[in-house]
N, C-alpha and C positions, 0 to 999 in steps of 0.2 A: 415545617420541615424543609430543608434546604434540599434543591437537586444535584443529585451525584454532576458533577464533570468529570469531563475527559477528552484530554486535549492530546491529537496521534496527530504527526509528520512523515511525511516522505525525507528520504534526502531531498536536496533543491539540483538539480539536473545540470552540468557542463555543457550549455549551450552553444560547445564552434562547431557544432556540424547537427544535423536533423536529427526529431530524435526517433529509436528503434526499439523493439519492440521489449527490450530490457527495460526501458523509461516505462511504455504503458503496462508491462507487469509491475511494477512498484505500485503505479497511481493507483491499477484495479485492486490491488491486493489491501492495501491502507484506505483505498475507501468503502472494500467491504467490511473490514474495522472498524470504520470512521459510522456506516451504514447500520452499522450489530451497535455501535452504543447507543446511537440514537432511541432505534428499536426499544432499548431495554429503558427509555426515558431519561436518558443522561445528557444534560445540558453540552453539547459537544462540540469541541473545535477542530478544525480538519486543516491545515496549512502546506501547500506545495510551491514549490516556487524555480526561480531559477541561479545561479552562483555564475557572475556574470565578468568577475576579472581573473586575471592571471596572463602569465607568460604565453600559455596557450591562443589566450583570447588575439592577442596582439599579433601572432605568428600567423594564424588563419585568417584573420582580417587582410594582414599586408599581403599574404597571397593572392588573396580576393579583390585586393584594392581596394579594397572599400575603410573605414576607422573600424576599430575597435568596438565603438558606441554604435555603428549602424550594422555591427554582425549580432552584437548582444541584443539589438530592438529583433532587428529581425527573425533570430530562432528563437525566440524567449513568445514570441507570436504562434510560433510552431509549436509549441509545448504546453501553450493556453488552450490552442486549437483540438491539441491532442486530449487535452483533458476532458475540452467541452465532446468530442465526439464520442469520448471511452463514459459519457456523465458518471463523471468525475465529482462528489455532490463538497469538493474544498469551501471553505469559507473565505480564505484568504492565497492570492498567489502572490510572493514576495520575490521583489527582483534587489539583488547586493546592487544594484547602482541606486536606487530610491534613497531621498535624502533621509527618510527615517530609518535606514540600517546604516548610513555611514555614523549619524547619531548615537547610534545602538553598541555599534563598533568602536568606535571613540571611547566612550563611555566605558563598556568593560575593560580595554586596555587603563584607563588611567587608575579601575578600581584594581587591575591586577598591579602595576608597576606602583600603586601604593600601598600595597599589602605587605606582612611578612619583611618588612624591611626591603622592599621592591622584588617582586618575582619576575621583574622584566630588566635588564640591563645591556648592554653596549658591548662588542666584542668584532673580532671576524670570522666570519664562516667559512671554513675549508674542509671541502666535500665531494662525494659525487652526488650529485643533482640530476632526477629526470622528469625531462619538461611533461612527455603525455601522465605521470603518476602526480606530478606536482607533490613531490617528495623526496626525502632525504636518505641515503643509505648508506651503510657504514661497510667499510672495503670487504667484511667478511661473508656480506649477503649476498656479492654479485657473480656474475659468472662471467667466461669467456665468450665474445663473440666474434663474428667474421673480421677478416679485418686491424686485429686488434682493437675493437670494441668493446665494451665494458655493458653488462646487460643487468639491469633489476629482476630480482626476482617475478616480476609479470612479464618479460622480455622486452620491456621498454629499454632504450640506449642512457644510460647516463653520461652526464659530463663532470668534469671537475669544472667547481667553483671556487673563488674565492673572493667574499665581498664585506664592505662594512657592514654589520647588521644585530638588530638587539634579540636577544635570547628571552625563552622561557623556562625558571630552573623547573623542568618538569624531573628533574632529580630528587628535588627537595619533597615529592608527593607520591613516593613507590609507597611507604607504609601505612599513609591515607588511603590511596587508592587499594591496595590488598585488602586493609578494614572495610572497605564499603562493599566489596566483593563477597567478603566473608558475612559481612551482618547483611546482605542482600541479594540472597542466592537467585533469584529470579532478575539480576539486574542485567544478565548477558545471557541471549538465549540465539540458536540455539545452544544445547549442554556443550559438543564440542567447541564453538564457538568462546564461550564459556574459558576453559580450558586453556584454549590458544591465548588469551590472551593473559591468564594470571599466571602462565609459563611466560609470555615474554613480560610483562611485569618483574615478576619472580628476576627475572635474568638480569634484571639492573634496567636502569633508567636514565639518558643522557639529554641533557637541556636541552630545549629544540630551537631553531632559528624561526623567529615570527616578523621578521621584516625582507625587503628588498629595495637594492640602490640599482637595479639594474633594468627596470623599465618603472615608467609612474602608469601604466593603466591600472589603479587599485587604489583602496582609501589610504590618503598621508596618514602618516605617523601622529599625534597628537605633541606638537611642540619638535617633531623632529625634522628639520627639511630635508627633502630630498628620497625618504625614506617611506616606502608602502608598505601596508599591512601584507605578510604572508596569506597566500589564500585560505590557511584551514580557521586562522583567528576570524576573518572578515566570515567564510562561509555558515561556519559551527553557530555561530552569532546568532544568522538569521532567526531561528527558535526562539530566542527569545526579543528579538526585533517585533515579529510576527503577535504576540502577545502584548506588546505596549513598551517594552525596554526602551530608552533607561528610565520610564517613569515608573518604577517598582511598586510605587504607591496607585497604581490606576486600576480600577476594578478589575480590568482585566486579567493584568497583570495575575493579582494577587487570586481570581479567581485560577485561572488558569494553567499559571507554573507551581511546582514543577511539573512538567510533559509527562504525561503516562507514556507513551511509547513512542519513540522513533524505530520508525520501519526503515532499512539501509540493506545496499548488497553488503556482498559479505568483504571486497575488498577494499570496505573502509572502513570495517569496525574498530581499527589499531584506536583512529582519528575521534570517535565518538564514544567509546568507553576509557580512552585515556587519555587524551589530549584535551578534551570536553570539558569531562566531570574537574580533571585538574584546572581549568582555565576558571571552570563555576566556582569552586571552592577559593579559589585565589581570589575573586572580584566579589566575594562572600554570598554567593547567590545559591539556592539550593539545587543538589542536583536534579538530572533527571530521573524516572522513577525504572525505565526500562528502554534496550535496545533489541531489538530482535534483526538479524540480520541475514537477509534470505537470502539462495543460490543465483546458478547465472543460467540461463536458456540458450541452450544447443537447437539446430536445425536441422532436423531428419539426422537427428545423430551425429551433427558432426558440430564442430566448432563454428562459428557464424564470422567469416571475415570476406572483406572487401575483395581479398582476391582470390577468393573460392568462387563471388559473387552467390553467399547465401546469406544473405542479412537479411531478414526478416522484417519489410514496412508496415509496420502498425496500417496505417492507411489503407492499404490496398486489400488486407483481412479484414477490415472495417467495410470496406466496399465490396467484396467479393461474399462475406458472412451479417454482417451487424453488428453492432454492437454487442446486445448481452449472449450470443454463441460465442465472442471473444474471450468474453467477461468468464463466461461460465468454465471453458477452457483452462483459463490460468488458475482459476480457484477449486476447480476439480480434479484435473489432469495433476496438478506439479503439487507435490508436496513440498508446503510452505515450509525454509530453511534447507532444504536438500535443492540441487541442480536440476532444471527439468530437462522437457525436449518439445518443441513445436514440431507434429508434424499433421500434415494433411489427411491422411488417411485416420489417423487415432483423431484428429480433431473430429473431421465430420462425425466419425462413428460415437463419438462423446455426445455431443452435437445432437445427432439422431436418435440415439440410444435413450437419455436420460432428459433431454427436452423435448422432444418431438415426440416420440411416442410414450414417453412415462408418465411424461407433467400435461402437456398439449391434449392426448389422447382421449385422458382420463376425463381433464376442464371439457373439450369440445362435445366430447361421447354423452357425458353425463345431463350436459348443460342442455344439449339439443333436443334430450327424451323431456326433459323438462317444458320448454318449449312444445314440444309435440303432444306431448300429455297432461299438460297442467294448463295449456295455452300462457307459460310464459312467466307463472305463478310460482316463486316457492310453493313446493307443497310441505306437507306436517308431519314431523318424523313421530311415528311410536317406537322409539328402538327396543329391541331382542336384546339377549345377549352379544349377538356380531356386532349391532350398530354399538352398543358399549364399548367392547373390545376394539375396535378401531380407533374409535374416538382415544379410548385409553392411550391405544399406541402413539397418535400423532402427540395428545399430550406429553409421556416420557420421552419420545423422539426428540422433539424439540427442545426439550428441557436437556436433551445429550447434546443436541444441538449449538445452545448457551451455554456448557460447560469446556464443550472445545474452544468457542470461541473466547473464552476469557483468559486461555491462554496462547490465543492465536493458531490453533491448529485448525486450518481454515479448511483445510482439504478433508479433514475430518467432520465437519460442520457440513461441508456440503456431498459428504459422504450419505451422512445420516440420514438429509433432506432427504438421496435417491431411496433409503432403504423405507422410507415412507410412504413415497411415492409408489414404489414396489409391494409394500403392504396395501395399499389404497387399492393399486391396479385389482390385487386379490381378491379382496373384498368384494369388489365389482363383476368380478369375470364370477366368483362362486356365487353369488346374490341373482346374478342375469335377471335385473331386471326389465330386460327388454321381453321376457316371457311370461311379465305375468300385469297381460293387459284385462285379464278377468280378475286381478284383485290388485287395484288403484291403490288402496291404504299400502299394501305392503312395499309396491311399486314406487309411490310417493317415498316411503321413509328409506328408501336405500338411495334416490334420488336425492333426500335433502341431505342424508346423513357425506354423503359423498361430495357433495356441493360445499360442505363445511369444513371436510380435510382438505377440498381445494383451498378454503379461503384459508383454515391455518398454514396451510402449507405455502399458497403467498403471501403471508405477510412474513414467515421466515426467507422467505426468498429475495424480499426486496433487497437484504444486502447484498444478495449475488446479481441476481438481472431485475434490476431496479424499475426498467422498463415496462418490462413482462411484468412480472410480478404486478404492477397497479393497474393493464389489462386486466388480468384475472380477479383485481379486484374491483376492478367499473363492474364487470360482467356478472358477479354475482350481488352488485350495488349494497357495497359496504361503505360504510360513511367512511371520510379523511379522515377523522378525530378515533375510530376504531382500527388502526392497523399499526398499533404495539404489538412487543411482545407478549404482552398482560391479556391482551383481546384472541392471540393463537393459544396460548394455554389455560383462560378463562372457560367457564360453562356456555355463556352464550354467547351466540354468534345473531344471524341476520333470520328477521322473524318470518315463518310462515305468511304466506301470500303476500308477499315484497316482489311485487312486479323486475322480472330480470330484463334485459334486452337482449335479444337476439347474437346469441355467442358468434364471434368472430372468431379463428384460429389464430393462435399466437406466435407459434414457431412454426418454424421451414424444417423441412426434410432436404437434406444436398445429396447429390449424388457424387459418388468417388471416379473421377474419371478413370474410364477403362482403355489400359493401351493401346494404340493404335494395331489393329491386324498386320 
């Protein structure tokens, strides 16, 4: 029998300045995705990476003094860095200056400009243009600003261009694209998402400009001199770079595409459900299977900008909290596809509430009677009805658990986990078996029975704090080969008298700082 795959992407991240804490909720969120397929035994590929040319790139370099190529080395470092500290579990990070994506890029342009009697052709471009969107707008989306400036719809400045440049008729693909919409209701999520775009679909479709003559930091045209790839052909690419393109025939390849999910904010879904699937179909490549496109993260409520000075640095929450309280934060706190909010006070109390004293409490409390009263032994469940009934629960729990997550509703997945953890707590506090040291049998089985909603309960956890989760399972000494999904909702777990070692606490308690008197 062949093993399921499942290959999920991030976007690949706009390297001219460090990245914030919008980047680390991408990474964490596609790799508790990336984490849940594994889990469930599915051969899995995970790719992030970085999109390292454009107009942008050259503008922040020359401010910096520095090239182009030594701004793109240097935060594409920053964004390795960020993954490895967020453990980030990607397979592959893909940079667009790597000789094997200008390959990849090459390749698809010449299968699109040979298709359909050439879907790519020669013209000029006359527009408004805005550098921070690295996109095109037509005079009826912009507004007025200061000045007589002319503002895109995200309040970027546009400028008129006009320059030689080759087109893609992405005109010639509104009634392909509406078909695949229609025979593929799950291919735009979220529903509103969904929505917006087979409304602007619907609304007509005008060829898009995929080159430039006005700076070369980007890959040349294939047979065109003087002419760069537009950044969304060179970027959009990278997916299928990342899998082995243009060798279509490489295992890989052929295992791997089409991509089950690209994980993307939401203000570039125009670019990856319809600039994309039309670029795929043109160069005869099959699309992808889904996009899900999540919201954007406010700071104590308010909009996060440089001159508010409330931008939120991953790093310093990283340093100040850990790793999986971050982790736990973005996949609890924010409901995936809706807008969240970072803030301090609801973090710790997340934090506290539902690691520290739900999951922690129950692992250390439980583990250390054991210890004290077994000398360190599992001891041997006889279960009652309670020990059933829990056991029952964490198995349908979990199993609510994998149904969220198959369609990404991750906030919901780690909903469930607390509402387990909270039945567990129950269980514990009615059972009290710290009171019944004149009868050991009954003692022991509420002991082991508890010991094994911890271990189901971390092995569903490894996709959230990946960390933690394999603490808790050194600690109750569960082999590496048992912590699938298949071993959390299985009959057995780890046998009477399996020596444990001496429980260590997992999570921190923070304190909310109290104002100054």
């Amino acid at each position: 029998m062949m093993t399921e795959t499942f290959y999920v992407t991030t976007a690949i991240a706009y390297p001219n300045g460090a990245p914030h804490i919008g980047h680390a909720y991408e990474m964490i969120v596609t790799d508790a995705i990336a984490r849940w397929a594994r889990l469930q035994g599915k051969e899995t590929f995970f790719l992030t990476g970085t999109d390292e040319h454009g107009i942008k790139m050259v503008q922040t370099a020359a401010a910096e003094g520095i090239t182009a190529r030594e701004l793109a080395d240097r935060n594409a470092a920053r964004f390795k860095e960020l993954a490895g500290r967020l453990d980030i579990s990607n397979d592959d990070f893909i940079r667009t200056t790597e000789p094997r994506h200008y390959e990849a890029s090459q390749e698809i342009w010449r299968k699109m400009a040979a298709s359909n009697n050439g879907d790519i052709y020669q013209s000029t471009y006359k527009g408004w243009y805005s550098v921070r969107d690295e996109a095109y707008f037509d005079e009826d989306e912009l507004t007025d600003g200061e000045n007589g400036k002319k503002l895109a719809p995200t309040g970027a400045e546009v400028n008129w261009v006009e320059e030689d440049s080759y087109f893609f008729r992405l005109s010639a693909y509104q009634d392909r694209l509406l078909k695949l919409y229609e025979d593929n209701p799950d291919f735009i999520a979220p529903e509103e998402r969904r929505n917006e775009i087979i409304s602007f679909v619907k609304s007509g479709l005008r060829d898009v400009s995929i080159s430039r003559t006005t700076f070369d930091w980007g890959i040349p045209v294939p047979g065109a001199a003087g002419h760069v790839m537009y950044v969304w052909v060179d970027a959009l690419t990278n997916y299928i770079t990342g899998v082995g393109y243009p060798d279509a025939n490489s295992e890989q390849f052929k295992k791997f595409w089409p991509a089950n999910l690209h994980v993307i904010g939401k203000d570039i879904i125009r670019f990856h459900t319809v600039y994309w699937p039309a670029f795929l179909m043109s160069a005869g490549i099959p699309v992808q299977k889904r996009v899900f496109a999540h919201g954007f993260l406010t700071s104590e409520g308010k909009k996060m900008s440089k001159s508010v000075g409330n931008i939120v640095d991953p790093h310093e929450q990283l340093d100040l909290y850990g790793t999986d309280p971050v982790r736990w934060y973005c996949l609890r706190e924010i409901s995936f596809g809706s807008d969240g909010d970072w803030g301090r006070e609801k973090f710790i109390n997340r934090n506290n509430s539902d690691l520290a004293n739900n999951f922690g409490n129950l692992a250390q409390r439980s583990l250390s009677m054991i210890q004290k009263n077994f000398g360190g032994l599992l001891p041997e469940a006889q279960p009652t009805d309670a020990e059933r009934t829990i056991v029952a629960t964490a198995v349908e729990t979990i199993g609510k658990m994998d149904l969220a997550m198959k369609t990404q509703q991750i906030h919901d997945a780690a909903g469930e986990l607390v509402s387990l953890l909270n039945a567990a707590n129950l269980y514990f506090a009615d059972q009290a078996p710290w009171g019944l040291k004149a009868d050991l049998r009954r003692m022991g089985t509420i002991l082991a029975t508890t010991a094994d909603i911890v271990r189901r309960a971390a092995i569903a956890a490894q996709a959230f704090v990946p960390g933690s989760a394999a603490k808790f399972l050194d600690a109750l000494a569960v082999p590496t080969d048992q912590r699938l999904l298949s071993h959390a909702l299985g009959a057995s777990g780890v046998s009477a008298g399996t020596a444990l070692p001496p429980p260590e606490p997992v999570f921190k308690k923070f304190e909310i700082a109290k104002p100054a008197a």
